[in-house]
C-alpha positions as a printed NumPy array, in Angstrom:
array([[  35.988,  -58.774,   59.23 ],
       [  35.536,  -56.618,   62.152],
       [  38.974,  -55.295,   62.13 ],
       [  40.35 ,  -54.975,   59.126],
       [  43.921,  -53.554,   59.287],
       [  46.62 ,  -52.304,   56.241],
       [  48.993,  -55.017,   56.756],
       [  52.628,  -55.193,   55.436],
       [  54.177,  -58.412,   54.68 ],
       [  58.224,  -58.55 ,   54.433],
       [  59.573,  -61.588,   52.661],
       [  55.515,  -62.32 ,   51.347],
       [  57.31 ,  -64.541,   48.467],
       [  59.083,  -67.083,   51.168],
       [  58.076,  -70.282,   52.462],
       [  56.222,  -68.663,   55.118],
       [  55.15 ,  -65.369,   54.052],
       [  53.59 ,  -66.364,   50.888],
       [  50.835,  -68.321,   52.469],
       [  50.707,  -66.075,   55.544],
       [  49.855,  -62.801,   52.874],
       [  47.256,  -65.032,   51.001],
       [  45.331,  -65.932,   54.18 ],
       [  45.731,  -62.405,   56.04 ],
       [  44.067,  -61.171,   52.484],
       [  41.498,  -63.919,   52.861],
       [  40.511,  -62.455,   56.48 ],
       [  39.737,  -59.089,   54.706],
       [  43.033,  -57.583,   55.515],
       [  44.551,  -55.295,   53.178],
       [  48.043,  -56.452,   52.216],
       [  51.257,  -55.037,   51.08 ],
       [  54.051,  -57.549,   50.294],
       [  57.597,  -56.145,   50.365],
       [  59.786,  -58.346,   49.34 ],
       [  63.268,  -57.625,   46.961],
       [  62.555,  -62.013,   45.536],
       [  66.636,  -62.613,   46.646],
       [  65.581,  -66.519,   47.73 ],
       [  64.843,  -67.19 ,   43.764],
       [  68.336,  -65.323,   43.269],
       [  70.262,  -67.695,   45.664],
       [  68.238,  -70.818,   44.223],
       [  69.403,  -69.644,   40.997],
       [  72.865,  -68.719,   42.324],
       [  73.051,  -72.516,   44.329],
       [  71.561,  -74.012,   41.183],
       [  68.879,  -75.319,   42.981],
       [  64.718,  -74.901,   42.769],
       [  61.498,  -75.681,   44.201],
       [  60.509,  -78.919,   43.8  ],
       [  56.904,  -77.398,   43.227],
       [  56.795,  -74.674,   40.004],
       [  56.916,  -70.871,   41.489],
       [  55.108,  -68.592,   39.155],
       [  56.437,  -65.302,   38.864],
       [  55.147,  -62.756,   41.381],
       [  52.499,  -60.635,   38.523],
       [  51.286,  -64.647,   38.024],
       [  50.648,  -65.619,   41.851],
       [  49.181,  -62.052,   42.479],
       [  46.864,  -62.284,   39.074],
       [  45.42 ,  -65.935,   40.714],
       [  44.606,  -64.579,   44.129],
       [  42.713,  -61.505,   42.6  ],
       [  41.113,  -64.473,   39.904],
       [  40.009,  -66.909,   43.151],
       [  39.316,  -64.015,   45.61 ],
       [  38.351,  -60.637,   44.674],
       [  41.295,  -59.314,   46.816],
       [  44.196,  -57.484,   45.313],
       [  47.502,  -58.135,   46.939],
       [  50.056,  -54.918,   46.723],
       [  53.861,  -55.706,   45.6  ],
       [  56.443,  -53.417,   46.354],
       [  60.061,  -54.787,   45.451],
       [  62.518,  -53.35 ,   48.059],
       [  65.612,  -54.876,   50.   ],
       [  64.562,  -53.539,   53.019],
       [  68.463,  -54.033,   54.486],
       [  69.776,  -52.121,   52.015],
       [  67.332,  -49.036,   50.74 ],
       [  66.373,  -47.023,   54.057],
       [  64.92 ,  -44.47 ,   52.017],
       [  62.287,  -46.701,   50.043],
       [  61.845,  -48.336,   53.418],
       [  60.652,  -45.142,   55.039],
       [  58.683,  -43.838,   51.83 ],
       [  56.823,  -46.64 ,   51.847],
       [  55.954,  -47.171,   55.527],
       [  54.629,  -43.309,   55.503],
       [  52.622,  -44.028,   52.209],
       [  50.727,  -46.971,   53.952],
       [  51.087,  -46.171,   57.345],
       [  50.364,  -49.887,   58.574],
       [  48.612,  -51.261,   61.393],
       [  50.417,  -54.153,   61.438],
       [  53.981,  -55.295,   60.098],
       [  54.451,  -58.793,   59.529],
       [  58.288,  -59.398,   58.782],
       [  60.058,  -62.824,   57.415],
       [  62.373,  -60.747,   55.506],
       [  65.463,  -62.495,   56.445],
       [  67.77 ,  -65.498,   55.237],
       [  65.845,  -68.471,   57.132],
       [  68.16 ,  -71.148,   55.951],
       [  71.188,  -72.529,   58.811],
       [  73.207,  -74.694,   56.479],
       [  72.867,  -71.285,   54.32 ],
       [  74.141,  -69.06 ,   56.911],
       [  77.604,  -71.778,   57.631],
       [  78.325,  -72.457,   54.273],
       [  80.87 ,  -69.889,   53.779],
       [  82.375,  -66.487,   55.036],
       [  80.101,  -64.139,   52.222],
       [  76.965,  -66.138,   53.14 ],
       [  78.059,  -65.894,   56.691],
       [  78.132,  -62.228,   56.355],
       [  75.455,  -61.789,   53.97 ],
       [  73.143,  -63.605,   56.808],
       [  74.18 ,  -61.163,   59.119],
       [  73.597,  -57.985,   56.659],
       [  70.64 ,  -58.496,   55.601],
       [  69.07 ,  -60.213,   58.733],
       [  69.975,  -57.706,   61.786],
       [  70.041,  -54.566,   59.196],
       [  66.678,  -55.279,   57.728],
       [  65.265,  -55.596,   60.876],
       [  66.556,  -52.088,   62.513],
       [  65.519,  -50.257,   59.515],
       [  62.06 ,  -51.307,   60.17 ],
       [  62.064,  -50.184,   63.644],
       [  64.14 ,  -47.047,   62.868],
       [  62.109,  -45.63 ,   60.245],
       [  58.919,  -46.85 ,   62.565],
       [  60.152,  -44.916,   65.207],
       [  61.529,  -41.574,   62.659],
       [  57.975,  -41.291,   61.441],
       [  56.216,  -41.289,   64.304],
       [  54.097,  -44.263,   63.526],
       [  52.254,  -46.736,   66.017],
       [  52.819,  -50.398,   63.655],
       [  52.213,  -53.728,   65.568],
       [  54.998,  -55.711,   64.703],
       [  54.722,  -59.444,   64.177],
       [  58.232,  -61.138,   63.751],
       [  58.878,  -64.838,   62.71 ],
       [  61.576,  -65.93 ,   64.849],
       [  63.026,  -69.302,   65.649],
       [  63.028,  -71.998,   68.513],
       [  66.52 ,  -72.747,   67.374],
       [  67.529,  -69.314,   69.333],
       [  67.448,  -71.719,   72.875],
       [  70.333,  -73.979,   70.868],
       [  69.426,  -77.758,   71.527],
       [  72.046,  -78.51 ,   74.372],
       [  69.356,  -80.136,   77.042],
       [  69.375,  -78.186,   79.842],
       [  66.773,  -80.473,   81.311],
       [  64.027,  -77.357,   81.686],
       [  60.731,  -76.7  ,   79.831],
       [  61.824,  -73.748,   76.875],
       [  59.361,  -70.645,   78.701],
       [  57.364,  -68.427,   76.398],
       [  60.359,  -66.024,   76.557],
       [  61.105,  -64.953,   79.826],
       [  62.75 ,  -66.48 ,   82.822],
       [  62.328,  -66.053,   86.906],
       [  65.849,  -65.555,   88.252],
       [  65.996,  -64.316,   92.046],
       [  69.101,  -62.326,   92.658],
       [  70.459,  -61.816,   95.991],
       [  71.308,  -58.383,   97.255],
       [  73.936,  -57.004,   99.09 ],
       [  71.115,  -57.049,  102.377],
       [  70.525,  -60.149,  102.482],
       [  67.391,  -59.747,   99.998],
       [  66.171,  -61.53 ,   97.102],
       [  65.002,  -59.565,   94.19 ],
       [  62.856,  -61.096,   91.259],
       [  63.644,  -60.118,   87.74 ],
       [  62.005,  -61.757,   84.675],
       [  64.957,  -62.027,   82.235],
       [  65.091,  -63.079,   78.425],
       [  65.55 ,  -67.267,   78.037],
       [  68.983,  -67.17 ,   77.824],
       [  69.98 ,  -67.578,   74.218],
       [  72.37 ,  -70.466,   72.355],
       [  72.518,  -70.286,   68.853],
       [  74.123,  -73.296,   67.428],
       [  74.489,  -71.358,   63.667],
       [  74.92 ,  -67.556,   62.439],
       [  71.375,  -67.694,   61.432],
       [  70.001,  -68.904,   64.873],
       [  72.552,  -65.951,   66.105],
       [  70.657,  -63.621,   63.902],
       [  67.592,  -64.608,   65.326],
       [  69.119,  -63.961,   68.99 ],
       [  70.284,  -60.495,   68.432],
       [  66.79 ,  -59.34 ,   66.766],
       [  65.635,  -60.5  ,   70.228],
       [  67.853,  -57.243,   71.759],
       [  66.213,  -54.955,   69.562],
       [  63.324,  -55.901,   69.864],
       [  63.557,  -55.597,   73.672],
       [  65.419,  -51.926,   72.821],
       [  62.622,  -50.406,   70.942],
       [  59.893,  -51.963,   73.022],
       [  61.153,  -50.455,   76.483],
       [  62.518,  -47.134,   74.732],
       [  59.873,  -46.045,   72.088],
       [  56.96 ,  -48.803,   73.327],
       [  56.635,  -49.986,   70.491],
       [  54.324,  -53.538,   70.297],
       [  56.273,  -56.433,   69.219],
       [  55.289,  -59.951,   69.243],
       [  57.998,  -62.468,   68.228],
       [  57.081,  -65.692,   67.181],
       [  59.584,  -68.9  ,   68.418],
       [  58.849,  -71.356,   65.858],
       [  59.33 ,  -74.926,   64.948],
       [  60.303,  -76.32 ,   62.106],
       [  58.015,  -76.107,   59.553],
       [  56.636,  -79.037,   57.461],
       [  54.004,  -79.432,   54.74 ],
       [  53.5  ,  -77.775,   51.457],
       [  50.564,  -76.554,   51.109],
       [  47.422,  -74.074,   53.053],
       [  43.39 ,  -73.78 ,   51.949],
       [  44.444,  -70.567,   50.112],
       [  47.836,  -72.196,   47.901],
       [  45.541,  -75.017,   46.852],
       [  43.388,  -72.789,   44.772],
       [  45.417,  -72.63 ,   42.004],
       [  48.799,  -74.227,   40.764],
       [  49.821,  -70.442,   40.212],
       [  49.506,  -70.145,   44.023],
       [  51.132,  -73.355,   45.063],
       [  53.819,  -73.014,   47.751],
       [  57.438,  -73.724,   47.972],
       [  59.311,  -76.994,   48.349],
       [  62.61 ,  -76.934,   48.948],
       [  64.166,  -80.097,   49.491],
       [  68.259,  -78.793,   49.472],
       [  70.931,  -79.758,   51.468],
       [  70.562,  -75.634,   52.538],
       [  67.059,  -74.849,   52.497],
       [  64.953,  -78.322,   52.47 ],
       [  63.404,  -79.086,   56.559],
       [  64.097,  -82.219,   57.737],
       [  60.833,  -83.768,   57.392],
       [  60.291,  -82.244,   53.345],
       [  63.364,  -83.577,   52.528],
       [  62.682,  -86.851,   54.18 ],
       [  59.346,  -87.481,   51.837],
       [  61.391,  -86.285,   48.887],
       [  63.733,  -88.833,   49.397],
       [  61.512,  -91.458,   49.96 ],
       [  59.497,  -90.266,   46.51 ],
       [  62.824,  -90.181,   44.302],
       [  64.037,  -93.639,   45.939],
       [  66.89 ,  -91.916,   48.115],
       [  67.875,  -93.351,   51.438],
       [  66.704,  -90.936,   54.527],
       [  69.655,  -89.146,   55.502],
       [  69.751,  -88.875,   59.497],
       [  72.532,  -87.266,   60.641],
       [  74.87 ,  -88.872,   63.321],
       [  72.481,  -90.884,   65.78 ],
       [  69.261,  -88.949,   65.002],
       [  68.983,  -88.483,   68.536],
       [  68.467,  -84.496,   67.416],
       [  65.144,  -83.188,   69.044],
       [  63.176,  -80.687,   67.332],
       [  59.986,  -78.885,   67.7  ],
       [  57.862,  -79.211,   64.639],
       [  54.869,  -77.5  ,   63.183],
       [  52.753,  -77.157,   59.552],
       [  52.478,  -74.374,   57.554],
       [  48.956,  -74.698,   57.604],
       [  49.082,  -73.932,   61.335],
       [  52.069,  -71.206,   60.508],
       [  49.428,  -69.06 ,   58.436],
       [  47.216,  -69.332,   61.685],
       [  49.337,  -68.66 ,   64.403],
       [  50.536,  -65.284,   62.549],
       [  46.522,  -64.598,   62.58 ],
       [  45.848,  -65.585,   65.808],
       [  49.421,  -63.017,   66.411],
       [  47.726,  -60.174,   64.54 ],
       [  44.676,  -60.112,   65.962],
       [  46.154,  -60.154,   69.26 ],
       [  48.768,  -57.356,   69.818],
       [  50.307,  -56.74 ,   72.941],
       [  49.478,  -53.398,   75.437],
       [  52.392,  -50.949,   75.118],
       [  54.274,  -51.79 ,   78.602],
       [  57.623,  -51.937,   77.251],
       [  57.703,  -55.875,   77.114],
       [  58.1  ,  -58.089,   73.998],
       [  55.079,  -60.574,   73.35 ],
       [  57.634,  -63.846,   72.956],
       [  55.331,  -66.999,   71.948],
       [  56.684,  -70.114,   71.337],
       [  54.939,  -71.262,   67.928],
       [  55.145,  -75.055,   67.938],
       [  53.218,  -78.035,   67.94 ],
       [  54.909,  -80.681,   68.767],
       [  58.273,  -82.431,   69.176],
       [  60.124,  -85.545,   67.526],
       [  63.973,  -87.095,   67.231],
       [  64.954,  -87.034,   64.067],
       [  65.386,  -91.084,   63.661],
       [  62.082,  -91.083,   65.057],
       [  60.962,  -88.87 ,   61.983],
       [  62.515,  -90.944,   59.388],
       [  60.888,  -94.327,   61.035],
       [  57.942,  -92.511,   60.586],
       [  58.068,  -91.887,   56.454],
       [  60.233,  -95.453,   56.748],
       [  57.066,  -96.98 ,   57.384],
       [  54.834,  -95.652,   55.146],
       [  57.293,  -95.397,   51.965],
       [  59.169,  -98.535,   52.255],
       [  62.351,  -96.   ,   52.108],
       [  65.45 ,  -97.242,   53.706],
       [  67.002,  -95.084,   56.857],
       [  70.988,  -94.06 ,   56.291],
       [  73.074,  -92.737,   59.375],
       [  75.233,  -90.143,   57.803],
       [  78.188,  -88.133,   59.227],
       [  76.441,  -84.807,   60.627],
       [  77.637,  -82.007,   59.12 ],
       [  76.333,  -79.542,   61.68 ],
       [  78.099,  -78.797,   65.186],
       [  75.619,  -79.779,   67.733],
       [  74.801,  -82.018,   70.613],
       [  74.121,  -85.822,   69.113],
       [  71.078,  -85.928,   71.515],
       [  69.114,  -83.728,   72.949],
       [  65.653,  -83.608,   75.034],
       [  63.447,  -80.598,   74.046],
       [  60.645,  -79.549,   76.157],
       [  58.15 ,  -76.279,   75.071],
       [  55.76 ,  -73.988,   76.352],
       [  53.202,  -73.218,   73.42 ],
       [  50.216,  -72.325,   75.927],
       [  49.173,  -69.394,   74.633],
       [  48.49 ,  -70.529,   71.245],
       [  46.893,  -73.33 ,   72.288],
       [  44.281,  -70.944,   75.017],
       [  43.795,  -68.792,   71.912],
       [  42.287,  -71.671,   69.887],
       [  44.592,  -73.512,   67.765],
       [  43.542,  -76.935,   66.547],
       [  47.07 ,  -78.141,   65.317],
       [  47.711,  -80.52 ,   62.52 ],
       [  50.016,  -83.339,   64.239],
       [  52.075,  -85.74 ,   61.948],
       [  49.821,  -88.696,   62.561],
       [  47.345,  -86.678,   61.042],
       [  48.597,  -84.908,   58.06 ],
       [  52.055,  -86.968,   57.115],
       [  50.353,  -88.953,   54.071],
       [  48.349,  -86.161,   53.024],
       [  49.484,  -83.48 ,   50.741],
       [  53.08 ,  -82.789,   51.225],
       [  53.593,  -86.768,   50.055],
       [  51.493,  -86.267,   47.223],
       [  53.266,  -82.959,   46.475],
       [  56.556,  -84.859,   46.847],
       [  55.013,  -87.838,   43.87 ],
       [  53.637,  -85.195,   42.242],
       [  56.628,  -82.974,   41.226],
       [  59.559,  -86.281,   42.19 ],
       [  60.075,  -85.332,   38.497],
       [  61.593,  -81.94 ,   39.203],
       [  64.332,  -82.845,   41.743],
       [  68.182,  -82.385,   40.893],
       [  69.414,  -84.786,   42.628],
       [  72.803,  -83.381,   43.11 ],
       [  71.327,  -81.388,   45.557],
       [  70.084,  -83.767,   48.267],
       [  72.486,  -83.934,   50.511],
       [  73.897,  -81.25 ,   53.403],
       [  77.045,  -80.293,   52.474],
       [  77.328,  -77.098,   54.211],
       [  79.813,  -77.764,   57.438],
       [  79.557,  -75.737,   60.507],
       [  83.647,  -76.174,   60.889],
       [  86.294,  -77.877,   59.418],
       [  86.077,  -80.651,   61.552],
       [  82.451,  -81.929,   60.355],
       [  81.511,  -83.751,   57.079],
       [  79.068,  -83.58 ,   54.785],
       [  76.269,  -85.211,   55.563],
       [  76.348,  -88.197,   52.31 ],
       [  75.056,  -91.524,   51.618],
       [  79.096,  -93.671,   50.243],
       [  77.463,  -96.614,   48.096],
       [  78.23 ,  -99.672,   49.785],
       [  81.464, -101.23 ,   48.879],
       [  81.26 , -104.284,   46.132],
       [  82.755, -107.388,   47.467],
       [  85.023, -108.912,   45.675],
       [  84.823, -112.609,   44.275]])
């Protein structure tokens, strides 16, 4: 490793961050995960779980150091709430690089009620500014690499191709002239989560024009798959599955279904377009991100981290025909457009090398043996979306068909 840089990883035992800290270590990075573990708490507190078994943190860190040599770092803080550890521990390591997921992820999560509503909100926006404030108090010169969200443009088809963050707008003066400004994408978030997501954008624009400091923000897809080359090691090391009403993607839950004999619950018309991309290719995009850190010129790096796009029915044809699953039309619990186009800009990725994993490649692989693997794990209770954006949507369930009557 030519470069190797002290690395901090917020949220390193999520979805995301987990296999993003095991192949940053496998680069020769040295890592730090912060992470205060609240996403087993709300599992617990939702009485859900991963489909796949999540060791405890001491066991997943014990099986990288077995299979790699590398020592991983775990520091338990809520970064939201704790300033003070916050700060202690950013001038202990004095990273390079900060990679932060530390934030409630989930939409239905963020809707399903007023204290998740403002819990989303806490912990998201606060966690964030204390990173950047106690950055900025100390002095120090971090790289920060955030894991944003696609869903931040809202899915209302404005006809355009979604920009790698900045828009052209020509303004006309009071002389008769025309002045170019490059503006942020105008934002649409269609949940408190995705709103979350929007205002991070601000302050990341704030502390990159006022204390230049070098952000890159990462618009990404949704995320399918289970597993990287580093989680496969060892079962200790597997990655999540969540499968929820709350927390499960579209296309996990999909397979689950289709493994525990489930119809494939589209909402509405299934006409929803969404930008999609595997974990696999997550882990290497944040790389690809660290490696790459923008000059300090006062401008967010904004890079749309996606690999391709799908409807929804289109989605559930597509594990349809390869599980023999049947395809329900639900009610949509979720207050959104019933179709939408979506068209993105993922250039830069793609001119920095990434080979993505598409869907026809990868859909029978391991997240469908993952899914027949563990089918045995899954409380059912828990499949559908219940969580309503107002009270004018419903819950997203399968009513058995009616008997008829002799």
């Amino acid at each position: 490793m030519k470069d190797s840089k002290k690395i901090i990883v917020v949220g390193g035992d999520g979805f995301c961050g987990w296999p993003t800290a095991l192949h940053l270590s496998k680069l020769g990075h040295s890592i730090t995960i912060v992470d205060n573990l609240s996403r087993r708490e709300i599992d617990a507190a939702l009485g859900s779980d991963s489909l796949t078994p999540i060791a405890s943190m001491d066991d997943r860190l014990a099986a990288w150091k077995e299979h790699s040599g590398n020592t991983i770092a775990f520091e338990n803080i809520d970064i939201a709430q704790d300033f003070d550890a916050v700060t202690t521990l950013l001038d202990t390591i004095k990273p390079d690089t900060i990679v932060h997921f530390g934030e409630q992820r989930a939409a239905p999560y963020s809707m399903k009620g007023v204290g998740e509503k403002r819990y989303t909100v806490d912990n998201n926006i606060s966690g964030t500014h204390n990173l950047l404030a106690a950055s900025v108090a100390l002095g120090l010169d971090p790289h920060f690499v955030h894991l944003g969200t696609m869903g931040v443009y809202g899915y209302d088809d404005d006809g355009l191709e979604i920009p790698e963050g900045y828009l052209p707008v020509y303004v006309p003066g009071d002389d008769k002239q025309i002045t170019k400004r490059d503006i942020l994408y105008p934002t649409n978030p269609g949940s408190v989560y995705h709103l979350t997501k929007s205002m991070d954008q601000l302050l990341f624009q704030f502390y990159a024009k006022n204390d230049r400091l070098r952000i890159t923000d990462l618009h990404q897809g949704i995320v399918w798959g289970t597993q990287t080359d580093e989680t496969k090691l060892d079962e200790r090391l597997i990655n999540r599955f969540d499968y929820d009403g709350d927390y499960g993607t579209v296309l996990n839950r999909f397979l689950m279904q289709a493994v525990v004999g489930h119809p494939l619950t589209v909402h509405g018309t299934g006409g929803q377009t969404r930008a999609f991309i595997h974990i696999q290719d997550t882990v290497k995009c944040l790389a690809l991100a660290v490696e790459n850190p923008p000059e300090k010129d006062g401008k967010v790096a904004i890079l749309n981290q996606m690999t391709e796009t799908h409807t929804v029915r289109e989605l559930a044809k597509l594990v349809a025909d390869i599980s023999d699953a049947r395809i329900a039309n639900v009610d949509n619990p979720r207050n959104e457009a019933a179709e939408n186009d979506l068209r993105v800009s993922n250039k830069t990725f793609l001119s920095l090398g990434l080979k993505p994993i598409t869907l026809a490649e990868g859909l029978i692989d391991e997240t469908q043996k993952i899914a027949a693997k563990y089918a045995g794990r899954c409380i059912h209770k828990m499949i559908p979306c219940v969580s309503t954006w107002t009270h004018k949507q419903r819950p997203g369930v399968v009513f058995p068909k009616p008997h008829k009557v002799a």
